[in-house]
C-alpha positions in Angstrom: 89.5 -194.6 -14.9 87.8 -198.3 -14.1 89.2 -201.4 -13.0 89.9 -202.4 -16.7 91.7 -199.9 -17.7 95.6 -199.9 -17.8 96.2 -196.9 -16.0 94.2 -198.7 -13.2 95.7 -202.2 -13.6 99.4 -200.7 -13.8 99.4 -197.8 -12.4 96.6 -196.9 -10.1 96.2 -200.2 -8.1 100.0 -201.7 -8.2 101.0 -197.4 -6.4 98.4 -198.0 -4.1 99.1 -201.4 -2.5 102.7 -200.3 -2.0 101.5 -197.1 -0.3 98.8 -198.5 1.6 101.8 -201.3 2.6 104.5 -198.6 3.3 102.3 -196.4 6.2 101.4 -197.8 9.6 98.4 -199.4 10.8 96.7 -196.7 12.6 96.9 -193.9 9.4 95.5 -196.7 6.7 92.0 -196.1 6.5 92.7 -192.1 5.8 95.1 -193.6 3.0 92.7 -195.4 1.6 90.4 -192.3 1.5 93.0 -190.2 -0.1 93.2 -193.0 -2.6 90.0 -193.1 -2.8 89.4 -189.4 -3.4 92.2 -189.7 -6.4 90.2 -192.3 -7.9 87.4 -190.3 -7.9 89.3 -187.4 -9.2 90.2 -189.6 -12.1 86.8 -188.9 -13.9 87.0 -185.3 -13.1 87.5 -182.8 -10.1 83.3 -182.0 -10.2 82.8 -185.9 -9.4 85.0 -185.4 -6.2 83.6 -182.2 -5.5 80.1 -183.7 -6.2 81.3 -186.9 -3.6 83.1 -185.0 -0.8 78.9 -183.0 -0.6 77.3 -185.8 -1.1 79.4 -187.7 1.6 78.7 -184.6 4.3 74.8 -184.4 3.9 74.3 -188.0 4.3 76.8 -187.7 7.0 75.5 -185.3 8.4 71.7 -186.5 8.7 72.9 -189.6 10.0 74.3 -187.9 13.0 71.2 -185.8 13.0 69.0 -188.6 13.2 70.2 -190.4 15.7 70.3 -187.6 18.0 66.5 -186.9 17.5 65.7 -190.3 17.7 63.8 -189.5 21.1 61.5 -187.0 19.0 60.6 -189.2 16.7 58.6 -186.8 14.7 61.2 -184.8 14.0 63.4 -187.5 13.1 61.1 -188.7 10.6 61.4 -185.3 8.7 65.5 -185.5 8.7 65.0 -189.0 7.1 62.0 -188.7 4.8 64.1 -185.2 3.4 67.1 -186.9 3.0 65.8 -189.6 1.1 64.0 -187.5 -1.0 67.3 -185.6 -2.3 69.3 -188.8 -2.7 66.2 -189.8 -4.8 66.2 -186.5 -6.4 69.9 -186.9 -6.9 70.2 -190.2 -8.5 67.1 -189.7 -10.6 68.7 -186.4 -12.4 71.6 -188.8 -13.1 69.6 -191.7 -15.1 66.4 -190.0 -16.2 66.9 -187.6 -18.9 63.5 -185.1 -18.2 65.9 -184.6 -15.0 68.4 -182.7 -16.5 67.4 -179.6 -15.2 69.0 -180.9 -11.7 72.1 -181.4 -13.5 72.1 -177.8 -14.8 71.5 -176.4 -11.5 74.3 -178.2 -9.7 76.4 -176.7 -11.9 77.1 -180.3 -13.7 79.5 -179.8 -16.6 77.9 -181.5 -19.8 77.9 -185.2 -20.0 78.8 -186.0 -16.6 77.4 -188.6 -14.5 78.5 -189.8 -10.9 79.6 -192.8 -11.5 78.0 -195.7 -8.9 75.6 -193.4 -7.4 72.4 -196.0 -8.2 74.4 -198.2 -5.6 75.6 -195.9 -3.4 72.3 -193.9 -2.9 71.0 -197.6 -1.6 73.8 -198.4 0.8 73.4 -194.7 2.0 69.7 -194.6 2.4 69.9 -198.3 3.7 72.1 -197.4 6.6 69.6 -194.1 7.3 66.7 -196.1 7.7 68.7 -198.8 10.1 69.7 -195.8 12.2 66.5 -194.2 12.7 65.2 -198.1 13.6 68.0 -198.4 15.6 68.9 -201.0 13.9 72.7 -199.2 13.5 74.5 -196.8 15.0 75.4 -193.5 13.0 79.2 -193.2 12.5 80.8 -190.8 14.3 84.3 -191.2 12.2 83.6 -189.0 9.4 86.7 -191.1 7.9 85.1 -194.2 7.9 81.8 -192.8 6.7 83.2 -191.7 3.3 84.9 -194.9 2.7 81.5 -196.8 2.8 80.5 -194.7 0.2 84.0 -193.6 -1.7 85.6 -197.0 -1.1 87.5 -197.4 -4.6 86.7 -201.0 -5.0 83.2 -201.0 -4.7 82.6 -197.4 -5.8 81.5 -198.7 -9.2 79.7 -201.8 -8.5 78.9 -202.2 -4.7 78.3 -204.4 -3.0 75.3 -202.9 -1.7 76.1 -203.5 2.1 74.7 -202.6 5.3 76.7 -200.2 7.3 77.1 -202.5 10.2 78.5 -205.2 7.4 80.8 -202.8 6.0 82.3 -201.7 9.7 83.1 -205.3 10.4 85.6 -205.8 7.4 87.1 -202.7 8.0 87.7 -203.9 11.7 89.5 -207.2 10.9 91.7 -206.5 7.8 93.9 -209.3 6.7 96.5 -207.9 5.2 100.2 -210.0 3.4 101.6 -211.3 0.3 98.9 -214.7 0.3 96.0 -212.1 0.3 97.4 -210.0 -2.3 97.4 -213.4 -4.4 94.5 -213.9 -3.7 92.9 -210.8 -4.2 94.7 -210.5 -7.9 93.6 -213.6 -8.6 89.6 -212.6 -8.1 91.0 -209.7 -9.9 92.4 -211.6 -13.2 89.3 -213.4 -13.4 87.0 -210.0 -13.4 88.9 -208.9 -15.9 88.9 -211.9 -18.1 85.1 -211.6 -17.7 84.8 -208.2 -18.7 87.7 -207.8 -21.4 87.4 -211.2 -23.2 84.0 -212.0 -22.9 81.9 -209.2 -21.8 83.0 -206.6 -24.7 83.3 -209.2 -27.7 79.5 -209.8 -26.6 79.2 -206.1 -26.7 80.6 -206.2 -30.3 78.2 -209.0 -31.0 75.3 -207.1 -29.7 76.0 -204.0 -31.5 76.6 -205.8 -34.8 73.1 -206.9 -34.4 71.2 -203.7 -32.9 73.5 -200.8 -34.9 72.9 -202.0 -38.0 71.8 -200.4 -41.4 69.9 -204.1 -41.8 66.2 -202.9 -42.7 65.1 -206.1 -41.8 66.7 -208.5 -38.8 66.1 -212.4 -39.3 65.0 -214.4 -35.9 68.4 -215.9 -35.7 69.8 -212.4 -35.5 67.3 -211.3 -32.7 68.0 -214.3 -31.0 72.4 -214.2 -30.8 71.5 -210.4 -29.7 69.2 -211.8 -26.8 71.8 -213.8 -26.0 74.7 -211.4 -26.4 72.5 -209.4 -24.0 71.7 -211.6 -21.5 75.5 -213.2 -21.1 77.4 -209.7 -21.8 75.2 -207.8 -19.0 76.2 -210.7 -16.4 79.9 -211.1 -17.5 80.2 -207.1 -17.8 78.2 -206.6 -14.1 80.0 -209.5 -12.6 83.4 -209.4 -13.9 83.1 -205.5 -12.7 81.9 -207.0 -9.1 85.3 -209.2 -8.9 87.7 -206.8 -10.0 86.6 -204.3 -7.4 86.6 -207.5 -4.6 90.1 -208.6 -6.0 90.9 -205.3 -5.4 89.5 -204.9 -1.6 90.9 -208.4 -0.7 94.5 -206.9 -1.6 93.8 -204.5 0.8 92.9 -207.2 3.4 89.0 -206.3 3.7 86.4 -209.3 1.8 83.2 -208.1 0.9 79.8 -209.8 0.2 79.5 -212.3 -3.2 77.1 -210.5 -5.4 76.5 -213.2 -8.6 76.5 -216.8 -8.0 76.1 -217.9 -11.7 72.3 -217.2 -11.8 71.4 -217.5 -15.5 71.3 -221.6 -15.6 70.1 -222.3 -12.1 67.1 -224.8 -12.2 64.8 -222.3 -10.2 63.4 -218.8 -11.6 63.6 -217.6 -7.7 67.3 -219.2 -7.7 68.3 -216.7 -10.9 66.4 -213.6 -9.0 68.6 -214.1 -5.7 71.4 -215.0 -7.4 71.8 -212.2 -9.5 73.5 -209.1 -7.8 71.9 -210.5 -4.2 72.9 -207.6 -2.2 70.8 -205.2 -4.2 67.6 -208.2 -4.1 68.0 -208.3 -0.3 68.1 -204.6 -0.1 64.5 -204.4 -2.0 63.4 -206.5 0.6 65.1 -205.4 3.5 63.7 -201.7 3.0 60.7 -202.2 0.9 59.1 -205.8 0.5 59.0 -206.8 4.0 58.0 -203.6 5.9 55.3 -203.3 3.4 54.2 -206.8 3.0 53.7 -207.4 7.0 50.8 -204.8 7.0 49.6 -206.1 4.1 45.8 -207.3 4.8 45.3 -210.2 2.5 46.8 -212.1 0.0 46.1 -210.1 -3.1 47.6 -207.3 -1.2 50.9 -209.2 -0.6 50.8 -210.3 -4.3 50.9 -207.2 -5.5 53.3 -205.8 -3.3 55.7 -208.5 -4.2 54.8 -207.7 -8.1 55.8 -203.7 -7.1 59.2 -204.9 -5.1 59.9 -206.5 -8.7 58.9 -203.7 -10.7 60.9 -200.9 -8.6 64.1 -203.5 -9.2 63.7 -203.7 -12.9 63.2 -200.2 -12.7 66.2 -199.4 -10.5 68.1 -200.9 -13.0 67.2 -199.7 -15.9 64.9 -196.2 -15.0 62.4 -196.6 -17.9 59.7 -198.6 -18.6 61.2 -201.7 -20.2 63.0 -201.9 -16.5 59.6 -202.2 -15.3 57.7 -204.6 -17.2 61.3 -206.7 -16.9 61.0 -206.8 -13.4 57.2 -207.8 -13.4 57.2 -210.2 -15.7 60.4 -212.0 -13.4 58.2 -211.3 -10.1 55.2 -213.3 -11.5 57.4 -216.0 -12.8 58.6 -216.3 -9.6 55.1 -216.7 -8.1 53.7 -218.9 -10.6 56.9 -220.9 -10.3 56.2 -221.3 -6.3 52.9 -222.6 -6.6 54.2 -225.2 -9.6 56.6 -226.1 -7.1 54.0 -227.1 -4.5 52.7 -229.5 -6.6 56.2 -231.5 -7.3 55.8 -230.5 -11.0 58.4 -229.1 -13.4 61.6 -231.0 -11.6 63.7 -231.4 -14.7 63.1 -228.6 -16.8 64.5 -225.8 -14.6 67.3 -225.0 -15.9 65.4 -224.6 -19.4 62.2 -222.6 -18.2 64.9 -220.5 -15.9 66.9 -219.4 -19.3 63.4 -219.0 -21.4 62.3 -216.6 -19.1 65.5 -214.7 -18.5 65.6 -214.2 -22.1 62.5 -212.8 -22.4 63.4 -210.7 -19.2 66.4 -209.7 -21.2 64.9 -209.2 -24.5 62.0 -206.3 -22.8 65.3 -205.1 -20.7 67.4 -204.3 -23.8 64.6 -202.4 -25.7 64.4 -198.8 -25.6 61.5 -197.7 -26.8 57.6 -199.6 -27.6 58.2 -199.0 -31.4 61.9 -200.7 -30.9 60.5 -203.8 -29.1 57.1 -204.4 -31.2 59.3 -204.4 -33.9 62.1 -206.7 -32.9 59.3 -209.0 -31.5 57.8 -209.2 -35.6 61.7 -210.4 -36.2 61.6 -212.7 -33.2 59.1 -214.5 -34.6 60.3 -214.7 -38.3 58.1 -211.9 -39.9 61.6 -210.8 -41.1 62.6 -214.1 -42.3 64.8 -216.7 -40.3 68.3 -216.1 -41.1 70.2 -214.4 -44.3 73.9 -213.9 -45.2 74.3 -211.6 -42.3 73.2 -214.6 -39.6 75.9 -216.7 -41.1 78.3 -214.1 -41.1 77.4 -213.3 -37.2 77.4 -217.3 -36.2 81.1 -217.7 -38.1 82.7 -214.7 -35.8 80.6 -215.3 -32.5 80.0 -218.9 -32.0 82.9 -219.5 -30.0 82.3 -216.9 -27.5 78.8 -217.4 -27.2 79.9 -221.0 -26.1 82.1 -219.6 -23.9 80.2 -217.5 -22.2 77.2 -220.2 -21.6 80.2 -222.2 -20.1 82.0 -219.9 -17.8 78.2 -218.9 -16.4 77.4 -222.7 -15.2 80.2 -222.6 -12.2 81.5 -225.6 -13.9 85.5 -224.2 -13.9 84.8 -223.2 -10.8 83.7 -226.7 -9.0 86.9 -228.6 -11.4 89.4 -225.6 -9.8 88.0 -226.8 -6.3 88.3 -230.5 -6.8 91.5 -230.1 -8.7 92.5 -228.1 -5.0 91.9 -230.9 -2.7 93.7 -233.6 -4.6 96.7 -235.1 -4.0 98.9 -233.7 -6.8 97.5 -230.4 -6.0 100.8 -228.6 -4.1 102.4 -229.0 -7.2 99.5 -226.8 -9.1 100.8 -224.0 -6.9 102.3 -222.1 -9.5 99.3 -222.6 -12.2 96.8 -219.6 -10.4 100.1 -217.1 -10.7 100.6 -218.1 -14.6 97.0 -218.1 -15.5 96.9 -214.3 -14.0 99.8 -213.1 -16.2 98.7 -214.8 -19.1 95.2 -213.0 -18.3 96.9 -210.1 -18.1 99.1 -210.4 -21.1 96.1 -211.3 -23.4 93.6 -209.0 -21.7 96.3 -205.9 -22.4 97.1 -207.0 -25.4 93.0 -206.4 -26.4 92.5 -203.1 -24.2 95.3 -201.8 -26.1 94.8 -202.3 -29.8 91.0 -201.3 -28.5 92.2 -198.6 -27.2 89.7 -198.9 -24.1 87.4 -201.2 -22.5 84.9 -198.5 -21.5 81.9 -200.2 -23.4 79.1 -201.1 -21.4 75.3 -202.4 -21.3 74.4 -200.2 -18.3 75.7 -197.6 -16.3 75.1 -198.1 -12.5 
């Protein structure tokens, strides 16, 4: 079950507002576990079995940790062992050569724990902070596994620190305007991901699962795109349907995409897409290592490996990698082109050129796939043919779309629209546009049957 499903939409999330509203104040966080524990349950009883483990060793060594804080030695072993099996864990999930952990957990075949690439980081994240004593360990075992089993940002964070997390879970705002609110976020995840994240998907799989033995530019370049819009609207339209879903419950998490694909800076599209994760990198890694680093060479490469591991992170194989170096160095060159007052109104279109071409190493899966769809970048395939024409009739539209509803334009006309004079009498517009969402968006998941196609599993 995800958030775009209709057993979550109308059943799941509709049964669990009314529960969470119907029990007192003092029992709702160990409802929301429960609920949390059937969501899990909803992709099989070896993913809660696998979660309620998980949730007890980190648990565990968090407590552990803070008590040998004093013997610092020893504390280092709890935490450099722990990391190493959530490593070892989330590695045997998205690397295949690690299947072998799978088979000796006892895994059935096929499965895979759903979130556990954020997860691990929050979890490792809050280890680290406690051995610093940065953070205190949690003594509510309760609380614990909701920052990690937490339905609404089980399958797409945000990556949060611990002491973040304990805050909104303090100071819930709970009532009929927040449940507007939060279905509203929620509408427009949905929209993101049902209207315009899997038509992309169809666009991008028209274009990469063909039986074409040659692929003209043009084709290349509506999959790059496809690509490059459908992994933002999928990732981000995911982000705010689990944070329409928390805000329901009273509890507002972190942003984690701020339209990043046309900002007018490279370092503006880095930060701005999925930020928590980008500040965890340097939290955890960039910064502790770059403030021993001895000279500048040292730092520059450091910064290039911070990039690297979050290419990699996403993406666990070398195209990941070389993704997230090529970004890191755009970003460095970009700094010292900035110094020098240059490059002031092309942003926007150097930001997209290299985002593309982050995108188009990303989306390749092997060297023999991308040398070859570079020859057809280029035209060594031809420019376009029947089949281009055929793509640019069906997808046009929603390529359009897409490049609109990534500016923030709607956005900044929804705000101004809010603070004019005529605006109490828009009241009712936010509650219509959801149900016509909604309508449309069920309308598609049902003659679709699902809307379980995705670019990446996180």
């Amino acid at each position: 079950m995800i958030y775009s499903s209709l057993l979550y939409i109308y059943g799941f999330l509709p049964l669990s507002l009314l529960i969470f509203s119907a029990v007192p104040k003092k029992h709702r966080e160990a409802v929301l576990l429960g609920l949390s524990g059937i969501f899990c349950a909803s992709f099989g009883l070896y993913y809660l079995i696998f979660m309620a483990g998980y949730v007890l060793l980190n648990y565990t060594m968090c407590r552990i940790t803070e008590f040998l804080k004093s013997k610092k030695s020893i504390a280092e072993v709890a935490v450099a062992s722990t990391v190493i099996i959530d490593i070892t864990v989330l590695f045997s999930f998205r690397v295949p050569y690690m299947s072998w952990f799978a088979g000796m957990i006892r895994a059935p075949g096929g499965f895979y724990a759903a979130g556990i690439s954020l997860f691990t980081l929050s979890v490792i994240g809050t280890l680290v902070d406690v051995y610093k004593g940065n953070d205190k360990a949690e003594k509510n075992i309760i609380r614990y596994a909701l920052y990690i089993m937490f339905f609404p940002r089980l399958l797409m964070g945000p990556v949060m620190r611990y002491s973040t997390f304990r805050k909104a879970m303090s100071h819930p705002q709970t009532g009929l305007a927040q449940t507007g609110k939060g279905l509203a976020v929620f509408g427009k995840g949905l929209a993101k991901k049902v209207l315009i994240a899997d038509t992309l998907f169809m666009l991008y799989s028209d274009v990469t699962v063909s039986e074409w033995t040659k692929v003209p530019a043009v084709n290349v370049l509506l999959g790059i795109s496809a690509y490059l819009f459908g992994i933002y609207f999928e990732m981000s339209g995911i982000a705010d349907m689990g944070a329409g879903s928390a805000i329901c419950f009273g509890f507002r998490f972190p942003e984690c995409f701020r339209y990043p694909i046309f900002s007018k800076r490279i370092n503006y599209y880095a930060m701005r897409w999925n930020t928590p994760v980008v500040m965890w990198f340097k939290r955890y890694i960039s910064w502790p290592l770059t403030t021993s680093a001895g000279n500048v060479i040292a730092r520059i490469a450091l910064f290039l490996l911070t990039w690297a591991l979050i290419g990699f992170w996403y993406k666990f194989d070398m195209s990941g990698i070389v993704a997230g170096i090529i970004l890191g160095a755009a970003i460095l060159i970009e700094s010292r082109l900035r110094s020098r007052n240059t490059l002031k109104i092309t942003g926007v279109v150097y930001t997209l050129i290299i985002a593309g071409i982050c995108a188009f190493i990303f989306s390749q899966t092997s060297a023999h796939e991308l040398f070859r769809n570079l020859g057809s970048l280029i035209g060594l395939d031809g420019l376009a043919d029947s089949s281009s024409l055929y793509l640019l009739k069906e997808y046009t539209l929603i390529l359009l779309a897409a490049a609109f509803f990534s500016t923030g334009i709607a956005q900044k006309l929804i705000g101004r629209a809010s603070k004019l004079k005529f605006a109490d009498k828009l009241f009712w517009f936010i509650p219509a546009a959801v149900v016509c969402v909604l309508v449309v968006c069920t309308a598609m998941i049902a003659s679709g049957g699902s809307s379980e196609q995705l670019f990446i599993k996180l």
